[in-house]
N, C-alpha and C positions, 0 to 999 in steps of 0.2 A: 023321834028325830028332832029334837027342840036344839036350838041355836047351833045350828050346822049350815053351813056352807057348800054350798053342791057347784063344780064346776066338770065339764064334760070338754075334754079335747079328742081327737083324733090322732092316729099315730101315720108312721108314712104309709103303712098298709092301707089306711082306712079303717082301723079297728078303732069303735068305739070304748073310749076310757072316762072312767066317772071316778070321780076325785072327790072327799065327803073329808073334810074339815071341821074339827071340835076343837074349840077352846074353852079353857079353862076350865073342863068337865074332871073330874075325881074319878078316877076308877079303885075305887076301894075293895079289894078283895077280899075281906074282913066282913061286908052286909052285905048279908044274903039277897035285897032287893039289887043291891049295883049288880050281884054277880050273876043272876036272873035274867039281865039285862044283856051282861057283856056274852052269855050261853048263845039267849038268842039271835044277834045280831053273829055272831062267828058260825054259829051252827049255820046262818041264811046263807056268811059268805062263803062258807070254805062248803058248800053244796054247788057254788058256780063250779062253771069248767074250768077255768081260768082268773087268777085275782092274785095280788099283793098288800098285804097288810100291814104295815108301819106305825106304831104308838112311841111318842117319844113322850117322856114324861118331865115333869118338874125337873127333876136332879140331871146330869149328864151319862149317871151311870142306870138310866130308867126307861131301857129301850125293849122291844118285842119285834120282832119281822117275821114274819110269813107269808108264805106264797105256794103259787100253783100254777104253773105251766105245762101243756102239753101236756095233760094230766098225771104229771110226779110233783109230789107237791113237798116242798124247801121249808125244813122248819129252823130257826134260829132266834137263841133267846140270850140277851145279855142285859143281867141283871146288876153285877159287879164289874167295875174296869179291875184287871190285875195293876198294882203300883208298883 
């Protein structure tokens, strides 16, 4: 967890939410050490009961979202805009 940013809000519930900020980090898909990395930090999250995950990357068309609510869990991947 090197050069990240951890902020923690609360929601109206009182449900605690952690919020985990990376800049300018590579996620290379291509080395086998990045992807080693990216396995187990997603294997830790998508084992919560509950979580949303958001990577927006360099380009505009370089987005990932996933999530898990009330344990059905929302995958969506958009790799290309159509023009």
């Amino acid at each position: 967890m090197i050069n990240v940013s951890k902020r923690v809000i609360y929601d109206e519930n009182g449900k605690k939410i952690c919020i985990l900020k990376w800049n300018n980090v590579k996620w290379y898909t291509t080395r086998d050490d990045v992807v080693s990395i990216i396995d187990v930090f997603m294997n830790r999250l998508r084992s919560l009961a509950e979580y949303e995950y958001l990577r927006l990357g360099q380009d505009v068309d370089d987005i990932e979202h996933e999530m898990k609510f009330l344990g059905r869990a929302y995958f969506s991947l958009i790799t290309k805009l159509e023009a």
